[in-house]
N, C-alpha and C positions, 0 to 999 in steps of 0.2 A: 504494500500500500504506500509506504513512502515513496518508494521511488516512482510508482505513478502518479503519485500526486507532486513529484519534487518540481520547481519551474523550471518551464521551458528555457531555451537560449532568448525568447524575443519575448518571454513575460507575459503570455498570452493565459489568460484565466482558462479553468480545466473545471470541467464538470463530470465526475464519477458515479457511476449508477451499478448499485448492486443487487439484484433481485434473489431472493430466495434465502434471505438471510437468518432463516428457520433450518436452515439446513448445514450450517457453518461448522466448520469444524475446528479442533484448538488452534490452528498456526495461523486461523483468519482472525481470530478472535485475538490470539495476544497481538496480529498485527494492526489489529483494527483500535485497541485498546493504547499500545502507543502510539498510535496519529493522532489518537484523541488531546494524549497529552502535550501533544504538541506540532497543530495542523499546521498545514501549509499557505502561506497567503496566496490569494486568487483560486482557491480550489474548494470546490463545492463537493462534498460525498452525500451523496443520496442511498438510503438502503431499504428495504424492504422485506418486512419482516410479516409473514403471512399467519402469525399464531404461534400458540406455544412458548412452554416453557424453556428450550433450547435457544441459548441467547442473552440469557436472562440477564446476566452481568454484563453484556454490552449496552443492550437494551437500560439497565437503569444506571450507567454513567452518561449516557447521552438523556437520561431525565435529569439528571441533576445536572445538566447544563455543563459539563464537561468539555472541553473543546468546542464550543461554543455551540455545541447541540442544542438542538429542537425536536419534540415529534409531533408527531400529524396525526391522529386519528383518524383514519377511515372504516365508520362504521360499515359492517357487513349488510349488503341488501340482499335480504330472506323470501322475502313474499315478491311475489310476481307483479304486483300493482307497485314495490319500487322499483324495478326492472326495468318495467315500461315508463313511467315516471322518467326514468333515469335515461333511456334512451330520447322520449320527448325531448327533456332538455337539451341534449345533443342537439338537434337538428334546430330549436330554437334559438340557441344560442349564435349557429349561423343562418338564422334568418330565412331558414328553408323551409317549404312547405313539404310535410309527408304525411301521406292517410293514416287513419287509424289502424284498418289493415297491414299497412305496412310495419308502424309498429308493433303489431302482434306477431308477425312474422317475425322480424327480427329477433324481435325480445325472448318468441320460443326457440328462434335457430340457437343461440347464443346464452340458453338462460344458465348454463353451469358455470360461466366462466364471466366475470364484467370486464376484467381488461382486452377480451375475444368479442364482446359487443362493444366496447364501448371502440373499439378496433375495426369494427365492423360498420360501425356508423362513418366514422370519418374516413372511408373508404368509400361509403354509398354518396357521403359529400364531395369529395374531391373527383367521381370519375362519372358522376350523373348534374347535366345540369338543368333537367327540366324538375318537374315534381316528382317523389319519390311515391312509388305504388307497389303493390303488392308485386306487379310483374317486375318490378326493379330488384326485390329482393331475391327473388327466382330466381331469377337470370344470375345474378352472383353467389347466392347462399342456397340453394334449389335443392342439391343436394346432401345438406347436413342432417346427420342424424336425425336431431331432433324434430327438423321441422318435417322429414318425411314420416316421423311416428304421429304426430300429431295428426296428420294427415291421415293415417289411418286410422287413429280414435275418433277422428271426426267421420267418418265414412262409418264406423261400424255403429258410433252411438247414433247415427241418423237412420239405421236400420240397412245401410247399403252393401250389404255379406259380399257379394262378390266382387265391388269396389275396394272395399277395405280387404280382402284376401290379396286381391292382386298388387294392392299397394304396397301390402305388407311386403309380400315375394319381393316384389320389385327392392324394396329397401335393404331385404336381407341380401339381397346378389349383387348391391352398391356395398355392402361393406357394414351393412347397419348392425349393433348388437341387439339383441331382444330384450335386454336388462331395460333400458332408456327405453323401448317402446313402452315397455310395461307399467312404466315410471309414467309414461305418460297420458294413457290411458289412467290409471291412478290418480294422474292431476287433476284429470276432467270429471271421471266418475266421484270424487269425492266434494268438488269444489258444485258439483249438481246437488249431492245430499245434503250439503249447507244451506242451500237455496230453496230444497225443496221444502214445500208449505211455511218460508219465511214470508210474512209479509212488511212491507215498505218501498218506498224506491229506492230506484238502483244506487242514488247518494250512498242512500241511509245502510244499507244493506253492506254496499263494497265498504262503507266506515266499520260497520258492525264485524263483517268478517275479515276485515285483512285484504279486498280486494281492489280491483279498477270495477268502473262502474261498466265498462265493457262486458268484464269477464260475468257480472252477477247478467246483463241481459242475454247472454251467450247461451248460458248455463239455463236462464229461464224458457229459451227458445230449442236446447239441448233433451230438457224435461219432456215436449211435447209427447204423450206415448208413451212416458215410462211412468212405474207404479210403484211403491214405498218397500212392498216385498222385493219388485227387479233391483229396484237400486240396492238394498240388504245383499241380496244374492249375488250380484257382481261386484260388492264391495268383497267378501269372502272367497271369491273366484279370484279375484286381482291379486288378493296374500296368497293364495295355493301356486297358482301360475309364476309367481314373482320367486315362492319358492324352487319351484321346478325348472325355470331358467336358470338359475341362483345354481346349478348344481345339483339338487334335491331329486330331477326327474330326468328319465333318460335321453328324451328325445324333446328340446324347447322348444321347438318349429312346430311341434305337434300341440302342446302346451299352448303357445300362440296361437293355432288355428282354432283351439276349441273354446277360447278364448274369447275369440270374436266371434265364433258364431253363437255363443250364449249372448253377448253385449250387445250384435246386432237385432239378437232377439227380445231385445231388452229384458234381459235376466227370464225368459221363458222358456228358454231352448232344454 
């Protein structure tokens, strides 16, 4: 660390970025612990510390203000309505218009990772310059995991069996895991039982729950057709199946298929 922090020949400020600093080992650590005691002028170290107790003596001499340390808190976004949230302001902040659609795509291609959406967004900004739509996200992110699982939760909970089978296929011969489909079905079928026989509007409701007011009228227009026992019965189906991907059962693909054709029968199959 010294020496890449030491000055240049022409005195040119240096800025250091270190990601994954949960992961550090001793010789980063005693060397990160003497620069502290005495940095370098014109040089910025930036690090990144993703959780954990690993660190932890780095981590509180840079709180006590040690070589002229600071930290930053970035709280963790959990729920999906900050996701989206967090993407919106992306595109606000440069002054771009993007559909709501488009948000939601995004926000499910991308929802395990924020530095991958929020990567993702400034991407859809710099290489589109009309308005951003759902087919703008296609077109670059069409293929991610996630958003093709969703795609078939939304195909099988709308009753569409042999939609949602082909989509499926289609994902698993892209490369798709069955884990994250299953996750994803999971998100829809459960964020449906929240909803189901809640009354208020969509404000009050996505306050109430944790949500975007999107996702509560999704979810109420999701219901149409399904019944308090279906929803029970594929909640129970989703922990078996999740298992049986998970390792528990021999054949996941089969697990997935019987999957959806319970769900598209909304829990009557």
């Amino acid at each position: 660390m010294l020496t890449l922090a030491s000055p240049s020949l022409f005195g040119e400020p240096r800025l250091i970025r270190v990601e994954a600093v949960e992961k550090l080992n001793d010789a980063f650590l005693s060397d990160m612990l003497a620069y502290l005691e005495s940095p370098a002028d014109g040089t910025v170290v930036t690090l990144r510390h993703g959780g954990g107790v690993r660190g932890k003596k780095l981590l509180d001499a840079i709180r006590s203000g040690t070589g002229g340390g600071i930290e930053i808190v970035c709280a963790e976004l959990k729920k999906d309505a900050e996701k989206y949230d967090f993407a919106q302001a992306e595109f606000a902040a440069a002054g771009r218009k993007v559909t709501p659609g488009a948000l939601r795509a995004i926000t499910s291609a991308f929802s395990d990772d924020l530095a991958e959406l929020a990567a993702a967004c400034q991407q859809l900004l710099s290489d589109s310059s009309e308005q951003i739509t759902e087919a703008t996200v296609d077109k670059y992110y069409g293929g991610r995991v996630e958003t093709n699982a969703f795609q078939v939760a939304d195909a099988a909970i709308a009753g569409r069996h042999g939609e949602a089978l082909v989509t499926m296929r289609h994902a698993l011969a892209s490369g798709a895991d069955p884990v994250p489909m299953v996750a994803a079905f999971a998100s829809k079928i459960r964020t449906m039982a929240k909803i189901s026989g809640a009354r208020g509007g969509s404000g009050q409701l996505a306050q109430q729950f944790g949500l975007a007011p999107w996702q509560v009228d999704r979810a109420r227009r999701d219901l149409a057709g399904w019944t308090e026992d279906g929803l029970g019965r594929c909640i129970e189906l989703l922990a078996e199946t999740d298992a049986n991907v998970k390792g528990g059962g021999r054949d996941p693909v089969f697990a997935l298929e019987r999957m959806i054709r319970i769900i598209s029968a909304r829990g009557r199959g």
